[in-house]
C-alpha positions as CSV (number, residue, x, y, z in Angstrom):
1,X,-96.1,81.5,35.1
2,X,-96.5,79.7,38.5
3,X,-94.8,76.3,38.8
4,X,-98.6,74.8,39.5
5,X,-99.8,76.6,36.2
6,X,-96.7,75.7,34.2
7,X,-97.2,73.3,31.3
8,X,-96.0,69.6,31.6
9,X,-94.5,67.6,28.7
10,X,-93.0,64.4,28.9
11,X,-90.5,63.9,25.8
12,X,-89.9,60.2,25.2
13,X,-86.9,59.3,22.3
14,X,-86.4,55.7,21.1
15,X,-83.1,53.8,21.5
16,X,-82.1,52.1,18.6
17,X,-78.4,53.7,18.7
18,X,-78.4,57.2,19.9
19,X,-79.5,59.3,17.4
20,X,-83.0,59.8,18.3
21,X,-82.0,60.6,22.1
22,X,-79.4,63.2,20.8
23,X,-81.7,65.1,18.4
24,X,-84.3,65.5,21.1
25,X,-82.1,67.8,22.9
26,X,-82.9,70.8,21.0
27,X,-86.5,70.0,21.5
28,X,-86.1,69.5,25.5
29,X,-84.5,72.8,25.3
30,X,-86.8,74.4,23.5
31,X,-89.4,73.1,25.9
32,X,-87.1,74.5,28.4
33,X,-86.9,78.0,27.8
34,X,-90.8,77.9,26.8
35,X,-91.1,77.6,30.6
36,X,-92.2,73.8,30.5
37,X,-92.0,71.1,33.1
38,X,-90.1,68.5,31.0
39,X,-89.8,65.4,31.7
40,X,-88.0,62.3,29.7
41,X,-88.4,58.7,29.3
42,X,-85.8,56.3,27.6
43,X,-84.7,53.0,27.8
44,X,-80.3,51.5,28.3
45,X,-78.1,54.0,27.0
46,X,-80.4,56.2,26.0
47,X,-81.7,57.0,29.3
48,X,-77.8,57.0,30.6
49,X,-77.6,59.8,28.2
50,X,-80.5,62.1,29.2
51,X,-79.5,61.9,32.4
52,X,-75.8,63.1,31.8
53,X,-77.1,65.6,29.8
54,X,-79.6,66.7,31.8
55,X,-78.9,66.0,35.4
56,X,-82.0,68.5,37.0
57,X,-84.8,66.2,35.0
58,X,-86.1,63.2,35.9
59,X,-85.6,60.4,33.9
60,X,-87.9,57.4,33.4
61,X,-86.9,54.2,32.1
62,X,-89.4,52.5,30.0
63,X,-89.2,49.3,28.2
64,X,-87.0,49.0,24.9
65,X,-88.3,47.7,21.8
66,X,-84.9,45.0,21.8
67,X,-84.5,44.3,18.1
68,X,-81.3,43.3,17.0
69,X,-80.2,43.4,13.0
70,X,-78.5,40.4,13.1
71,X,-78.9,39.7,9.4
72,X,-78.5,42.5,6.5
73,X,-81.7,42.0,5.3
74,X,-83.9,44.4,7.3
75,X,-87.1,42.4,5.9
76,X,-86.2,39.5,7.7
77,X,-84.4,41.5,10.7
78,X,-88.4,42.2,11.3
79,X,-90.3,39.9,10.3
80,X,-89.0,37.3,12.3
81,X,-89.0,39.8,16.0
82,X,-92.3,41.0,14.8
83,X,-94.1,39.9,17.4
84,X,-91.3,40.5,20.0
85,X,-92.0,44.4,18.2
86,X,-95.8,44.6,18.6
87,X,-95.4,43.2,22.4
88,X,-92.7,45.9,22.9
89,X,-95.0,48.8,21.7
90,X,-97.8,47.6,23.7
91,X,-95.7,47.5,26.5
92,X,-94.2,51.0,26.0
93,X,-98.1,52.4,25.4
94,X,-98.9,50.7,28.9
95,X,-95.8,52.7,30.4
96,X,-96.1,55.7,28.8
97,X,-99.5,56.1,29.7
98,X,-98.6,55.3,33.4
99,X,-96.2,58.0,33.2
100,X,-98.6,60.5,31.7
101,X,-101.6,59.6,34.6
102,X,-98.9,59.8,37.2
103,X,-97.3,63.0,36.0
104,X,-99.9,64.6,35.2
105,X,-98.4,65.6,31.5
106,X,-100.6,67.5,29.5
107,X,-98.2,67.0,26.1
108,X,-96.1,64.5,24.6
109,X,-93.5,64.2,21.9
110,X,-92.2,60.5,20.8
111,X,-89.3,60.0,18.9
112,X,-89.5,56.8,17.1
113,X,-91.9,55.6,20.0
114,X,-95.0,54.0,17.3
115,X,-96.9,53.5,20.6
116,X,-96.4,56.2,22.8
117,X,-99.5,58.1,21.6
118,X,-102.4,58.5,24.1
119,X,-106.1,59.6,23.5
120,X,-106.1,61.7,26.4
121,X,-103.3,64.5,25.9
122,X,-101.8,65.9,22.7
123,X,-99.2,63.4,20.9
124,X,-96.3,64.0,18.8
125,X,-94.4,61.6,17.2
126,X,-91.0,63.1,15.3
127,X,-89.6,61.0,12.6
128,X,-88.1,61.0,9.5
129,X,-88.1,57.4,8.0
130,X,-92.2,57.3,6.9
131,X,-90.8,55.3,4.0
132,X,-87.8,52.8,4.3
133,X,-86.3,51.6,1.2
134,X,-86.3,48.0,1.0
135,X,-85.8,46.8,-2.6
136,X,-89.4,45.7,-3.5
137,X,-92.7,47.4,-3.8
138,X,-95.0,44.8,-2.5
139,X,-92.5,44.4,0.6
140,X,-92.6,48.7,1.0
141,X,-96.3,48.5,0.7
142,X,-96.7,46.5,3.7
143,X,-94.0,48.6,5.4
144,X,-95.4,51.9,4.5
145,X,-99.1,50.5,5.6
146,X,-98.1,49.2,9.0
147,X,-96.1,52.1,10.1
148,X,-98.9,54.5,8.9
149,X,-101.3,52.7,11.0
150,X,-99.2,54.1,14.0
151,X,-98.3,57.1,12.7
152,X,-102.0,58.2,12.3
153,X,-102.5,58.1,16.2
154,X,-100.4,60.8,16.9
155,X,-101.6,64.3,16.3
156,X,-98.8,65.3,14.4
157,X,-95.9,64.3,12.9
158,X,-92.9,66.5,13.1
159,X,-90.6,66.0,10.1
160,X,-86.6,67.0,11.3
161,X,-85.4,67.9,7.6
162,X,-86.6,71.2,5.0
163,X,-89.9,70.6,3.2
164,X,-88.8,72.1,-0.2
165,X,-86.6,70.4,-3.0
166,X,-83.1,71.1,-1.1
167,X,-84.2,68.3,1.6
168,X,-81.4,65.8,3.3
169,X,-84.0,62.4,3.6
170,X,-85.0,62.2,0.1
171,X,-88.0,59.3,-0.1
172,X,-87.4,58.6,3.8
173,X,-89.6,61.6,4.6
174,X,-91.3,63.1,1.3
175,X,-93.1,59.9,-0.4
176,X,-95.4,60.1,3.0
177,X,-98.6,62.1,2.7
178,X,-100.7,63.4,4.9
179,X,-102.3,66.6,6.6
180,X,-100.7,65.7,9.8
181,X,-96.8,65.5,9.2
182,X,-95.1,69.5,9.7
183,X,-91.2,69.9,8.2
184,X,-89.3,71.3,11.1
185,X,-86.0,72.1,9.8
186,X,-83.1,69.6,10.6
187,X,-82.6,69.0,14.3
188,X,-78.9,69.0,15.8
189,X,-77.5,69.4,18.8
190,X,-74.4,71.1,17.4
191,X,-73.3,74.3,16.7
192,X,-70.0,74.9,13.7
193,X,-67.2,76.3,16.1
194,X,-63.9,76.5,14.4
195,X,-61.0,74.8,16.8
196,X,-57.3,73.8,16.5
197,X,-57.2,69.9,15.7
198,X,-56.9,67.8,18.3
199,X,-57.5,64.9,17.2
200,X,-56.6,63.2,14.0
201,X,-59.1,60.5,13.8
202,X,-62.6,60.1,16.0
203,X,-64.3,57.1,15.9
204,X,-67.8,57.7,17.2
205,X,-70.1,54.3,17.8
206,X,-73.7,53.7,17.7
207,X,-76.3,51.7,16.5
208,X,-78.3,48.6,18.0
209,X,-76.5,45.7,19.1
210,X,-74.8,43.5,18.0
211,X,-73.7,45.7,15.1
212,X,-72.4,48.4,17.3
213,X,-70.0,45.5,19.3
214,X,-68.9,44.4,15.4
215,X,-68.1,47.8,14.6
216,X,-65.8,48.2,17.4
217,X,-64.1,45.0,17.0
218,X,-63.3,45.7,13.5
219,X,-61.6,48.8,14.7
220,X,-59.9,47.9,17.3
221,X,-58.3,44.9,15.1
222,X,-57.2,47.9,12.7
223,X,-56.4,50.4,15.5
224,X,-52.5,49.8,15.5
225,X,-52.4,50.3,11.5
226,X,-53.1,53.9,11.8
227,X,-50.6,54.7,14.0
228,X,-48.9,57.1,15.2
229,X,-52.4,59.2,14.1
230,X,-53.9,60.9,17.3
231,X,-57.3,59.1,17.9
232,X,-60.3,59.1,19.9
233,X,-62.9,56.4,20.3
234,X,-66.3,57.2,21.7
235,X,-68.0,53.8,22.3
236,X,-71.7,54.7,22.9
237,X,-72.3,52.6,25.6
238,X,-71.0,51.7,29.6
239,X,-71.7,48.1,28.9
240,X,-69.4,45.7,27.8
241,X,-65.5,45.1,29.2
242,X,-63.4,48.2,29.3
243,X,-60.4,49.3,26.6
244,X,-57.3,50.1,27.5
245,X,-56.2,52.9,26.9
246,X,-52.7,53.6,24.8
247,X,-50.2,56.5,23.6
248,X,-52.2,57.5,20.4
249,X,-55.9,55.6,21.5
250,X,-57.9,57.5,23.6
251,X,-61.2,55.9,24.6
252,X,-64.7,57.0,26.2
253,X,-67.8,55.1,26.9
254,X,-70.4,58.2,26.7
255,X,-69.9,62.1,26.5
256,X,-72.1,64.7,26.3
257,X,-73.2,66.8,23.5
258,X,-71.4,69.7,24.5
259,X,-68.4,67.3,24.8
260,X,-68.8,65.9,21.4
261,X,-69.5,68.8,19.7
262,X,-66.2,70.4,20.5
263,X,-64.5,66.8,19.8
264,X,-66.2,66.7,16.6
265,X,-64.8,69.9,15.3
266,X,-61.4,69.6,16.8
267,X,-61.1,66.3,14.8
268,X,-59.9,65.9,11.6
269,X,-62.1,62.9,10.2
270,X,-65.0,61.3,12.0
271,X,-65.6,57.6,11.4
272,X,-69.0,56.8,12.1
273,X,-72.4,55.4,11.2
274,X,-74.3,56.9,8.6
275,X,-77.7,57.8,10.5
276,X,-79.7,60.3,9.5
277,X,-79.1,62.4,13.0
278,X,-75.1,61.9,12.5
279,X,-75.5,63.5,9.4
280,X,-77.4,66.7,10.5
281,X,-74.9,66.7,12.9
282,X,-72.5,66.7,10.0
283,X,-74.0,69.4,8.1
284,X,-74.2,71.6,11.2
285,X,-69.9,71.1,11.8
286,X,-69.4,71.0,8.3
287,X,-66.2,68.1,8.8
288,X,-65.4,65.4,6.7
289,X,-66.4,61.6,7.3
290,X,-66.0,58.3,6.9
291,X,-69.6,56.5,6.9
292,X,-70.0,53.3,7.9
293,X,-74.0,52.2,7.2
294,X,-75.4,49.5,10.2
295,X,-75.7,46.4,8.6
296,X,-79.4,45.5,7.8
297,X,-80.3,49.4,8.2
298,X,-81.8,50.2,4.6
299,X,-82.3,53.5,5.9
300,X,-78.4,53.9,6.2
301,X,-77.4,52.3,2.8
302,X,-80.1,54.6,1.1
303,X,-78.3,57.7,3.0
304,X,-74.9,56.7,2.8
305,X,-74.8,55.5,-1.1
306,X,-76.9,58.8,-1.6
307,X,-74.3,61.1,-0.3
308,X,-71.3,59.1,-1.9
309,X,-73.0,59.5,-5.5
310,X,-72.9,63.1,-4.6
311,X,-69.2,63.3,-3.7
312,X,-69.6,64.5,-0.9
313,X,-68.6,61.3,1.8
314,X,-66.9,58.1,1.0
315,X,-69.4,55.2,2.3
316,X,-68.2,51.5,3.1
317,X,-69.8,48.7,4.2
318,X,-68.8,47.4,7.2
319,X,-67.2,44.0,6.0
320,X,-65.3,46.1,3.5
321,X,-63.8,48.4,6.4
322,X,-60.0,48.6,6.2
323,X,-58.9,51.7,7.4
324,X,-55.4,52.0,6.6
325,X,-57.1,52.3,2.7
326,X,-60.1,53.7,3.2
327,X,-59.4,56.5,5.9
328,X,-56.5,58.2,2.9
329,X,-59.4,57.5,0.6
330,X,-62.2,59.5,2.8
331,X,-60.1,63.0,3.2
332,X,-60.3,63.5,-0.4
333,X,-64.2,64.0,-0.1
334,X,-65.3,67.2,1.1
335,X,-68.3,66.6,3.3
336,X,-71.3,69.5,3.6
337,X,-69.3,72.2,2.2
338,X,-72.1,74.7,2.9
339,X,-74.7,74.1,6.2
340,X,-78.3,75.3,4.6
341,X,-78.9,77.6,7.4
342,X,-83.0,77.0,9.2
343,X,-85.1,79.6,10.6
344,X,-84.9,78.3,13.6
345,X,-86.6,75.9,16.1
346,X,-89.4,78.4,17.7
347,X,-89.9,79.7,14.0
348,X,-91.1,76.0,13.2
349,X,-92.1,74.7,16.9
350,X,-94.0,77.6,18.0
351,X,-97.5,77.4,15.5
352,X,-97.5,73.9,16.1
353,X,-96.8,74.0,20.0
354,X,-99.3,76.7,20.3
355,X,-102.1,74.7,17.8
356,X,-101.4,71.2,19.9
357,X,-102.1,73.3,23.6
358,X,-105.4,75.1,22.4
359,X,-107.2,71.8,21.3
């Protein structure tokens, strides 16, 4: 295939926290070795991100959505930026599709973009919270309806998690019908790889601010009860003033997946958020956690009290956090003992890929 006759796809992830930029990565190389022209769009630390990860492609910056969770209720964390949210989505449509018309893309794939579809090429949107949990059924009806309503524009819907009883989202991603949403297996970046520990503890932040700032300032006014443990901090973000570094603290603004992957498994517990790409991370390394839900993030409280009630993580919520106690308390849960091995991204990617291209 010439590079004139090549396909184009432009692959845009959300940035609320990292985790939708890091499970695209299998997908952009996917794309890759398909023989694609990819090309991303992201917004702060996201985009920061792709770009250290993949320093060949070009990166577009695009507008964030800028919601911030600074109340626990996640009802009220939205209804009161709603409008702030539905001038952010039109504004991400508007770039997106100036992007597309530029570029000449001829598919794209949205991660937790609701308005990144356009009429003209094939759209994608990959997601796994089509339901959030939010204590009342009149409340999730409203929430299920307004979401679907963006949903629907895309031309599919690509589920990161098994479609069968054995699933890791639960209601997130099986109460939502429809003929357009295709299970894809779960997406990580990661790879198991068994290393001499190097680390005793790794703290690894994300999440929107200005919970991910709290997080790290409950740490760091713990940090110097855990030692002399051997610890790492990744802080998710260049912003913000720098940490020093100390004997037993070592501390790094972004790394990249390889980087973290081989952190990860030369660690001996990870403290971190309880997203649902941290935990297919998880699954993939197979180590034991601490999880630490976002405050306001029903989606995380759902996941993390769901995986404590099966003994397999200790979950706390982030008031509660004291480390000296709760990181002792954390090593006596196993984690995923067993990664339920996928067929594979092409096994999953390539019907659908092929479907989306022919239409």
């Amino acid at each position: 295939m010439t590079a004139a006759s090549r396909k184009k796809v432009l692959i845009a992830p959300q940035h609320w926290g990292l985790g939708h930029v890091t499970r695209t990565i299998p997908v952009i190389r996917y794309f890759l070795n398909k023989n694609f022209t990819v090309v991303l769009a992201s917004s702060g630390a996201g985009s920061d991100l792709l770009r250290k990860e993949f320093p060949h492609l070009t990166v577009f910056d695009i507008p964030d959505y800028g919601i911030t969770y600074p109340s626990r209720n996640m009802f009220w964390n939205m209804t009161f930026q709603i409008f702030k949210l539905h001038k952010a989505i039109l504004l991400e449509k508007m770039a997106i599709g100036k992007i597309c018309k530029e570029q000449n893309i001829d598919l794209l794939v949205s991660d937790a973009r609701l308005g990144a579809a356009q009429k003209s090429i094939p759209s994608v949107i990959i997601s796994h919270h089509l339901h959030i949990p939010l204590g009342s059924r009149i409340i999730e009806f409203i929430s299920d309806t307004w979401m679907r309503f963006f949903y629907m524009q895309f031309d599919q819907i690509w589920v990161p998690d098994f479609g069968g009883p054995h699933n890791l989202s639960g209601d997130l991603a099986h109460r939502f019908k429809s003929g357009k949403h295709h299970f894809i297996g779960p997406l990580s970046r990661f790879r198991f790889m068994n290393l001499p520990q190097r680390y005793d503890l790794c703290f690894v932040l994300s999440g929107p601010e200005p919970q991910r700032t709290f997080f790290e300032e409950k740490i760091l006014s713990q940090i110097d009860g855990l030692s002399p443990r051997r610890m790492l901090l990744i802080r998710g973000t260049t912003a913000g003033v720098g940490i020093p570094q100390s004997t037993h603290l070592e501390v790094r603004d972004l790394v990249t997946s390889e980087e973290l992957n081989e952190i990860m498994c030369a660690s001996g517990l990870i403290v971190c958020r309880s997203g649902y790409s941290t935990l297919l991370d998880l699954s993939v390394i197979q180590k034991k956690a601490l999880l630490i839900p976002t405050p306001g993030q029903p989606e995380q409280e759902y996941l993390g009290r769901g995986l404590m009630a099966k003994s397999l993580f200790l979950n706390v919520n982030q008031d509660d956090l004291n480390l000296s106690k709760h990181v002792l308390e954390a090593m006596a849960y196993p984690g995923y003992l067993e990664y339920q091995s996928s067929s594979g991204l092409e096994f999953y990617l390539d019907p659908l890929v092929n479907k989306l291209m022919r239409e």
